[in-house]
C-alpha positions in Angstrom: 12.9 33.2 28.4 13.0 29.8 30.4 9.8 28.6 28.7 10.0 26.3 26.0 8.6 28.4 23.6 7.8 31.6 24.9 4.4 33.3 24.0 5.1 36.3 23.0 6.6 34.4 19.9 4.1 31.5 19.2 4.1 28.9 16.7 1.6 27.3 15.1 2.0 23.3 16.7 -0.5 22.4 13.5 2.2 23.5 11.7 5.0 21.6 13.3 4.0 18.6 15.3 1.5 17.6 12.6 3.3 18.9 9.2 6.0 15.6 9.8 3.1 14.0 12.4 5.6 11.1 13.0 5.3 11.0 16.7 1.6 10.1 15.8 2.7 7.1 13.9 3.8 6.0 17.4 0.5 5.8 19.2 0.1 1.8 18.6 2.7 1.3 21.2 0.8 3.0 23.9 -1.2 0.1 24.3 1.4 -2.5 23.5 3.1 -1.2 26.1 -0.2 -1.9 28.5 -0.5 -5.2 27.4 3.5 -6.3 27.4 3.6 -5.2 30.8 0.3 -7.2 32.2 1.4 -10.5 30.3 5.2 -9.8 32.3 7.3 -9.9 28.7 10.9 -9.5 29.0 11.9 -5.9 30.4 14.1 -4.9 27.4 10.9 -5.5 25.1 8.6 -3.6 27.9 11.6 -0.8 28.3 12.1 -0.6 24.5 8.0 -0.1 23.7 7.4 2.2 26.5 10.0 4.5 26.2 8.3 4.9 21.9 5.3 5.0 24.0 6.1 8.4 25.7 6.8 10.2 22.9 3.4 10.5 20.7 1.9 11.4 24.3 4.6 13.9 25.1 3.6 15.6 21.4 0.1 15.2 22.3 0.9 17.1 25.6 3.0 19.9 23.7 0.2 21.0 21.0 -2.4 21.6 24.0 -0.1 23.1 25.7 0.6 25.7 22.3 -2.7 26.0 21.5 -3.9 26.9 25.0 -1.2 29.6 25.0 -1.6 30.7 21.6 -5.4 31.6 22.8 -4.7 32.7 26.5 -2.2 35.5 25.5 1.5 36.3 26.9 1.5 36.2 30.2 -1.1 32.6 30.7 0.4 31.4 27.8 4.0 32.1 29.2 2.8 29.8 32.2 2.0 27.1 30.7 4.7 26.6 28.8 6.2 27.0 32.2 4.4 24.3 33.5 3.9 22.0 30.7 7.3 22.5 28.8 9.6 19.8 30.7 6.5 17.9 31.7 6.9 14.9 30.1 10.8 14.2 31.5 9.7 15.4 34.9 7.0 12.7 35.8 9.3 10.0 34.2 11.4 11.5 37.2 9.0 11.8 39.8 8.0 7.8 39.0 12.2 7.5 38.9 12.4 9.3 42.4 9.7 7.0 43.9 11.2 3.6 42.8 14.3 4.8 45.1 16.5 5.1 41.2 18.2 8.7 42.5 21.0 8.2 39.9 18.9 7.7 37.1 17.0 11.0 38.3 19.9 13.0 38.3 21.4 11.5 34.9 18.2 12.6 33.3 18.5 16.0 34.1 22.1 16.3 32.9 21.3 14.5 29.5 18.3 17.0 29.3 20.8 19.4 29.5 23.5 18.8 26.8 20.9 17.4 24.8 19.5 20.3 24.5 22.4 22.3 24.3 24.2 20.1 22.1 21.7 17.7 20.3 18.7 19.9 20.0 20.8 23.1 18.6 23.4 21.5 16.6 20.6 20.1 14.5 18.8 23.0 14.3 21.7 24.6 13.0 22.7 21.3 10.5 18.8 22.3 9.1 18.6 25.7 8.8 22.1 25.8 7.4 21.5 22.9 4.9 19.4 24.9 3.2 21.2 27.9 2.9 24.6 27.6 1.3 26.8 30.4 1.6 24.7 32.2 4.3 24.9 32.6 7.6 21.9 32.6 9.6 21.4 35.5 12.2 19.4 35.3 15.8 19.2 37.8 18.8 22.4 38.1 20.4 21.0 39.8 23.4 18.5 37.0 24.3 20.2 34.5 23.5 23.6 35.4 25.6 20.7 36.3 28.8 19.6 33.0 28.6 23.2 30.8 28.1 24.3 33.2 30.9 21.7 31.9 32.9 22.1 28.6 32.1 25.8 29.3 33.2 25.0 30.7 36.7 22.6 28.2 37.1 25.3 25.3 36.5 27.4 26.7 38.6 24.7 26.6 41.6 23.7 22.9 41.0 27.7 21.7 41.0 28.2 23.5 44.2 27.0 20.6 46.4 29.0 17.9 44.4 32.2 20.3 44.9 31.2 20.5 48.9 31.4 16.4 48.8 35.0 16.6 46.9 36.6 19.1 49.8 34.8 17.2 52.6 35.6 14.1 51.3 38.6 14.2 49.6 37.3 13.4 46.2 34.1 11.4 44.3 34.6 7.9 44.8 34.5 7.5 41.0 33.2 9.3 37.8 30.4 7.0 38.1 30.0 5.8 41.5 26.4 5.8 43.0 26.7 7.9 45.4 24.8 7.5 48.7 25.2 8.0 52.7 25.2 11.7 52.4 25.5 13.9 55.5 22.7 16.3 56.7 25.1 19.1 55.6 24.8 17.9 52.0 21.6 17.5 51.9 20.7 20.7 53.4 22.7 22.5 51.1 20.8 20.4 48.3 17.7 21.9 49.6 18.7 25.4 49.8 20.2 26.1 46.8 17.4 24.4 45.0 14.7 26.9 46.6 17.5 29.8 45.3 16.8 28.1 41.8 13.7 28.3 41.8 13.4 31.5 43.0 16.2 32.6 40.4 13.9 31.0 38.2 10.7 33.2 38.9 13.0 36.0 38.4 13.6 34.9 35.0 10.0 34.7 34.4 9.4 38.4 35.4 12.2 39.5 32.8 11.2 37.7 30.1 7.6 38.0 30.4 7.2 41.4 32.1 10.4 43.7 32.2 12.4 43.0 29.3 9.6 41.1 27.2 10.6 43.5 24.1 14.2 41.0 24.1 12.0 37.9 23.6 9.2 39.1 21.2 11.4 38.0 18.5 8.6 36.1 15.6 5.9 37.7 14.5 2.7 36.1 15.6 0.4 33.7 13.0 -3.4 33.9 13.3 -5.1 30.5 14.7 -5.1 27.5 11.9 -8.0 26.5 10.4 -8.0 23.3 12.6 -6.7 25.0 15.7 -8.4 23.2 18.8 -10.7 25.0 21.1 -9.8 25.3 24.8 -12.3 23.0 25.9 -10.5 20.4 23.2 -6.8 21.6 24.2 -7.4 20.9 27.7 -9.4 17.5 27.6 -5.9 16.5 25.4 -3.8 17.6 27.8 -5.7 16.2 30.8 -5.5 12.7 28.4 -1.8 13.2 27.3 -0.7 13.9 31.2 -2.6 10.7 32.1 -0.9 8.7 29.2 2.5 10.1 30.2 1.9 9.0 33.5 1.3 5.5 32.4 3.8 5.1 30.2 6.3 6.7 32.8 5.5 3.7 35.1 6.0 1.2 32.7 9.0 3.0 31.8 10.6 3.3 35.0 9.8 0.0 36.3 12.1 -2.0 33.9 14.6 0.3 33.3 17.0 -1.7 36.3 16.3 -5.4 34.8 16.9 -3.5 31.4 20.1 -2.2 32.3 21.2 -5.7 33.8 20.3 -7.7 30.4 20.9 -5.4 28.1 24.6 -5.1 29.3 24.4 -1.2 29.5 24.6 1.1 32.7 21.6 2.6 34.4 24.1 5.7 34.3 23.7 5.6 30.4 20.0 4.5 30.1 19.2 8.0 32.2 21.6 10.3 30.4 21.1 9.3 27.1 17.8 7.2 26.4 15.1 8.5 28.9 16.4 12.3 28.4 15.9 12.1 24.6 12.6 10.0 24.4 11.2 13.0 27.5 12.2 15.6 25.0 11.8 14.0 21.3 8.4 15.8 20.5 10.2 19.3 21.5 13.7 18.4 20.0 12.1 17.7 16.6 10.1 21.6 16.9 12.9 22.9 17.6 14.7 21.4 13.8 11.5 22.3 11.9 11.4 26.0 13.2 15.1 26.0 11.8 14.9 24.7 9.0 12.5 27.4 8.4 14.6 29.7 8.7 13.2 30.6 12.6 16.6 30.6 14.6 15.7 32.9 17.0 13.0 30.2 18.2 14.8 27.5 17.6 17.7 28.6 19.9 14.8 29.8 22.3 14.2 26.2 22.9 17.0 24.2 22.7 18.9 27.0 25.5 15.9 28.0 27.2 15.1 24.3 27.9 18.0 23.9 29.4 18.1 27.0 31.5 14.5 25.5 33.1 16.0 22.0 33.4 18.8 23.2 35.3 16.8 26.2 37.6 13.2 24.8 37.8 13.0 21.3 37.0 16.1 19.7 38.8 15.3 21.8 42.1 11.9 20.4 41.7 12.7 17.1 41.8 14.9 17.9 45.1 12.2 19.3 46.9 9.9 16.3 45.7 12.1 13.6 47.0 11.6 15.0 50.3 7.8 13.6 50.0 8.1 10.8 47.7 10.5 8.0 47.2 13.0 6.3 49.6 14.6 9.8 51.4 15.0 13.4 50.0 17.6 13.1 46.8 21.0 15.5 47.0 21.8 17.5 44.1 25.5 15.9 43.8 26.7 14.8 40.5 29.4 12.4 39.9 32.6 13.1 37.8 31.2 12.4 34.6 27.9 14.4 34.8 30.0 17.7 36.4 32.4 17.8 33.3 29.2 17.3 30.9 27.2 20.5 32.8 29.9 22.5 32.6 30.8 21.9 29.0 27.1 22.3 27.7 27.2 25.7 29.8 30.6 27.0 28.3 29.6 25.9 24.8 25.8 27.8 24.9 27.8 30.5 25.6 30.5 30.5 23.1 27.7 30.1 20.8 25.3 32.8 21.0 28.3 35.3 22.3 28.2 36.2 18.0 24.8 35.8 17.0 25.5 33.9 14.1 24.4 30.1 13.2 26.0 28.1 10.3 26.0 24.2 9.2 29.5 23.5 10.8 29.0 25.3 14.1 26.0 22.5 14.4 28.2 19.5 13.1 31.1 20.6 15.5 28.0 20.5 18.5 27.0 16.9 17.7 30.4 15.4 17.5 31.1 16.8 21.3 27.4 15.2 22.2 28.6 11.6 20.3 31.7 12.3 22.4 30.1 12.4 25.6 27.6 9.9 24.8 30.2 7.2 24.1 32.0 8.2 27.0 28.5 7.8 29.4 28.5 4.5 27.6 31.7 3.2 28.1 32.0 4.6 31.5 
């Protein structure tokens, strides 16, 4: 359910991540990436090649991690698509959290959010629709609603410490402010609700893996490719793709503040918008190639589910971490702008999936809000 693909419902990554192997095409700037940052080249060049570096690695990380679960059966497989489904965006946090760039953290994890919501599935919907003029595309109502609901209680929880700031403090400072000098009470309520999230989260495991794994068992499985890796392979490429991710994470994180300065855009912006779609791009593009195949029910198994981990595993994650690494522990308060943008993505997921039904224009109508709050992060 909260996975990014679950396993009960696997899909071939031979057949995805390698049928339009683009983010292959990007390996070269893995090491140009190395050597830009040794020589000490300008941070928007170093920023700009690193974050094209993260992607082929984040693919690399996603077909082990498919191959590995397409061999281990549902309930392995389900956890490590658990582990390894947000992987890429989390370390590029964790290396955030420990250069003391709190905002940038917490910008991330909304633009994970509404990208996934709003990027990921509008264009899953603009390709399966394209193709099918005149027809409406059908997914599981059921599983779909249990997992925007989720993504809607989970919302909820996360804003609640940013709405205990407004009433103590008589409102945010701005809709962008960086906010900082929080009291113990925030911070302890930070830390509370996100061990609720992640227990919430576990809960959600149990349902969609145990309980109610009939809801989720939603594609008929496919019998291993001919060039499907061997578990000793899949893991020696995932211990190599982890490593790579790591590197390029640093690299990534260390300019991003002498980036924002020259580059004339907010740190705000680079977080939201940039880092959250590079730490996704490998996923995003499964999700529009399962559509486009006609494969809705996966497709919108991603793009929501994503977000429902985001916002109950990975973001509480990231709290508790910050209490270990970094400058001091990291309070799960939001600023004006990020609030309205969780909340939106939440109400929208569920508008969507309330009927089931996927079209062309329902995906068109999702990427003009996502422009819209992309412009306004830009402007702001």
């Amino acid at each position: 359910m909260l996975g990014r693909v679950t396993a009960q419902s696997p899909m071939r990554p031979s057949s995805l991540l390698t049928s339009d192997g683009w983010p292959y095409l990007l390996v070269p700037f893995i090491p140009l990436a190395v050597v830009l940052d040794l020589v000490g080249a300008g941070a928007v060049a170093i920023f700009t090649v690193s974050a094209l570096g993260v992607i082929p690695t984040a693919a690399m990380m996603g077909r082990a991690t498919e191959e590995l679960a397409a061999r281990s059966g549902p309930g392995i497989g389900g956890l490590l698509n658990v582990t390894f489904g947000n992987a890429p965006e989390l370390i590029i946090a964790l290396f955030a959290l420990e250069a003391g760039l709190h905002e940038v953290v917490k910008a991330s994890i909304v633009g994970s959010i509404i990208g996934n919501v709003l990027l990921v599935l509008g264009a899953s919907m603009i390709a399966g629709g394209a193709r099918r003029r005149g027809e409406i595309q059908q997914f599981n109502r059921s599983a779909a609603s249990s997992q925007a609901s989720m993504l809607l209680l989970a919302t909820v929880a996360v804003i609640m410490p940013a709405v205990y700031v407004m009433v103590d403090a008589n409102g945010l400072p701005s809709p962008t402010a960086e906010l900082t000098n929080f009291t113990p009470e925030v911070e302890h309520l930070s830390l509370i609700t996100a061990i609720v999230l992640i227990g919430a989260y576990l809960a959600g495991l149990l349902f969609s893996l145990r309980t109610h794994s009939n809801l989720f068992n939603l594609e008929e499985g496919e019998e291993l490719a001919e060039d499907a890796w061997s578990v000793k392979r899949s893991v020696t490429m995932l211990a190599i793709a982890g490593a790579l991710v790591a590197v390029m994470s640093e690299i990534l994180v260390g300019s991003i503040s002498e980036t924002a300065e020259k580059a004339g855009i907010s740190e705000f912006f680079i977080g939201a918008i940039v880092v959250a779609i590079v730490g996704n791009a490998a996923e995003h593009w499964v999700a529009v190639l399962v559509a486009r195949k006609g494969k809705m029910n996966l497709a919108v198994n991603i793009s929501i589910g994503s977000s429902a981990q985001v916002a109950l595993f990975v973001a509480p994650v990231l709290v508790l971490a910050s209490y270990l690494i970094g400058p001091g522990p990291m309070p799960l308060v939001f600023n004006g702008f990020e609030l309205g943008a969780l909340v939106l993505a939440a109400l929208i997921a569920n508008q969507i999936t309330s009927d089931g039904e996927s079209t062309w224009f329902k995906g068109v109508q999702m990427i003009a809000v996502y422009v819209i709050i992309a412009v306004a992060f830009y402007v702001a």
